[in-house]
C-alpha positions in Angstrom: -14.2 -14.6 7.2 -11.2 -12.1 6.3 -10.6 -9.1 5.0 -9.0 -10.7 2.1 -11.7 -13.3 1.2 -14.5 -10.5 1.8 -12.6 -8.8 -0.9 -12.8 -11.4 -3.1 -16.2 -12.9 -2.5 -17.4 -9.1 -3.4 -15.1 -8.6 -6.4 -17.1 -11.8 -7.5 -20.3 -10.1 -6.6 -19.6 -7.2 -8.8 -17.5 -8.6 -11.9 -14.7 -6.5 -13.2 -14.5 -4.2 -10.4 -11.5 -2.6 -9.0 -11.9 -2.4 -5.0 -11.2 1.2 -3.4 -11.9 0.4 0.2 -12.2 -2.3 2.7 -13.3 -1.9 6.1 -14.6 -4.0 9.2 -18.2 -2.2 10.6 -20.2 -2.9 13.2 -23.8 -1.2 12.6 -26.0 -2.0 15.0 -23.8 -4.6 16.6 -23.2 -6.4 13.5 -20.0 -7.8 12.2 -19.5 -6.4 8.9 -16.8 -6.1 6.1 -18.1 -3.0 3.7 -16.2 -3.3 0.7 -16.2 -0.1 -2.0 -15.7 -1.1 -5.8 -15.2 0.7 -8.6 -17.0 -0.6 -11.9 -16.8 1.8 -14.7 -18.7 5.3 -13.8 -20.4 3.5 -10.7 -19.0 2.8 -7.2 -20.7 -0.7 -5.6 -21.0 -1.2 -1.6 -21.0 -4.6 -0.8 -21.8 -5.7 2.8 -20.1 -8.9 4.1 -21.4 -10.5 7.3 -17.6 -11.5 9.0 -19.8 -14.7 10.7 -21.4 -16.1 8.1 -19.8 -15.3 4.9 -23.2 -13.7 3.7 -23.6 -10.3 1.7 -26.0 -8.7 3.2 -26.3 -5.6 0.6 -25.1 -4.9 -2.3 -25.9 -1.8 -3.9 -24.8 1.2 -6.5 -23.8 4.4 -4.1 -24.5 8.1 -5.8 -21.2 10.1 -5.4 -20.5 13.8 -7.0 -18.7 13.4 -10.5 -15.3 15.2 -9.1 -15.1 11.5 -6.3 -15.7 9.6 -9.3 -12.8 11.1 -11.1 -10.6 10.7 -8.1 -11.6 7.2 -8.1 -11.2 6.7 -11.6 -7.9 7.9 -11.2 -6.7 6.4 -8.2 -7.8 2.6 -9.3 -6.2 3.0 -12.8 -2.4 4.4 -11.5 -2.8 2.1 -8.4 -0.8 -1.1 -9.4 -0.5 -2.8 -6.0 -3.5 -5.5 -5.1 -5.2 -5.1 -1.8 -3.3 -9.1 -1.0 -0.2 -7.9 -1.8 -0.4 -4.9 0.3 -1.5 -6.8 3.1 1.4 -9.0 2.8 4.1 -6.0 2.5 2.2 -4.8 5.6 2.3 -8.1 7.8 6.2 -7.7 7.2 6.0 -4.8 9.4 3.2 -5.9 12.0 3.7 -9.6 11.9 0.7 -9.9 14.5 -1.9 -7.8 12.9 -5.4 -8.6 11.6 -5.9 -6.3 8.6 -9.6 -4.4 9.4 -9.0 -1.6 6.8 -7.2 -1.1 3.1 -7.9 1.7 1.3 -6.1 3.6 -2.0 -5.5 7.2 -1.4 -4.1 10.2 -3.1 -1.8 12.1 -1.0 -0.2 15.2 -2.7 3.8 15.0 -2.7 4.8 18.7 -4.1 3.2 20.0 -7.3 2.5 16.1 -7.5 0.6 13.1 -6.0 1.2 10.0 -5.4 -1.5 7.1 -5.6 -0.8 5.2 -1.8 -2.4 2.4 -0.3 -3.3 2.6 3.4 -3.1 -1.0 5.2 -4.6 -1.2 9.2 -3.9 -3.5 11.4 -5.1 -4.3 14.6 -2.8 -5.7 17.2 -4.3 -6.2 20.5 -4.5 -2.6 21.6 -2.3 -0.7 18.9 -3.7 0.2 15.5 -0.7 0.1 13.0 -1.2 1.9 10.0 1.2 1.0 6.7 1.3 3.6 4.2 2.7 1.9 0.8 3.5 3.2 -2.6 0.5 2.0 -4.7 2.4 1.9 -7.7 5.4 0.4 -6.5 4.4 -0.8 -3.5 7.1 0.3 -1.4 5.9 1.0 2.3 6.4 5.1 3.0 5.8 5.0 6.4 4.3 3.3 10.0 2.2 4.7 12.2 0.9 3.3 15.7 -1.3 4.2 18.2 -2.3 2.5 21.1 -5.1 2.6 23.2 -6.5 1.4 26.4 
């Protein structure tokens, strides 16, 4: 299973959500996708077994009202879907599996600017592509490698 078809199979889980985050886990030595969705005043966590396809959880998370307002921002100025992003992101890392996408808020001067945050994982370097969420230019590439 991918990142992207976790996404989906968990946006069908929770109807009419908006996803925040999606990220490969390994609790305990299993191979998870934890996707984070956003469904009116509640935030949904939806665990993905990468093997089998299978949610394993699926469950309402308690967050402070100030993350929920960030979030409520965030997913209604962020116009760029989690596919596309990982497509403008595979233009920059042709050979990378996506593990992680996530919207962020990073402040630009008196302003802030709603960003999406694409990993990749390419053999041994992480590549991170930071695009516009609303426009869905990318802003910038970051690597590390390790060994």
């Amino acid at each position: 299973m991918t990142l992207l078809e976790a996404t989906s199979k968990a946006m069908k889980e929770i109807k009419g959500a908006v996803p925040i985050e999606i990220k490969a886990e390994n609790p305990s030595g299993k191979k998870l996708f934890g996707t984070y969705l956003l469904k009116g005043d509640a935030l949904h966590e939806v665990e993905i077994d990468v093997v089998t396809g299978d949610i394993v959880k699926s469950k309402e998370k308690s967050i402070d009202a100030s993350k929920l307002s960030q979030y409520k921002s965030m997913a209604t100025r962020c116009k760029l879907s989690f596919s596309r992003a990982v497509e403008r992101a595979r233009e920059r890392c042709k050979a990378g599996v996506p593990i992680r996408v996530r919207i962020e808020e990073k402040a630009s001067g008196k302003e802030s600017i709603v960003q999406v945050g694409v990993y990749m994982l390419d053999g041994n370097r992480l590549v991170e592509v930071e695009l516009n969420g609303e426009h869905g230019e990318v802003l910038a590439v970051k690597e590390k490698t390790y060994r």
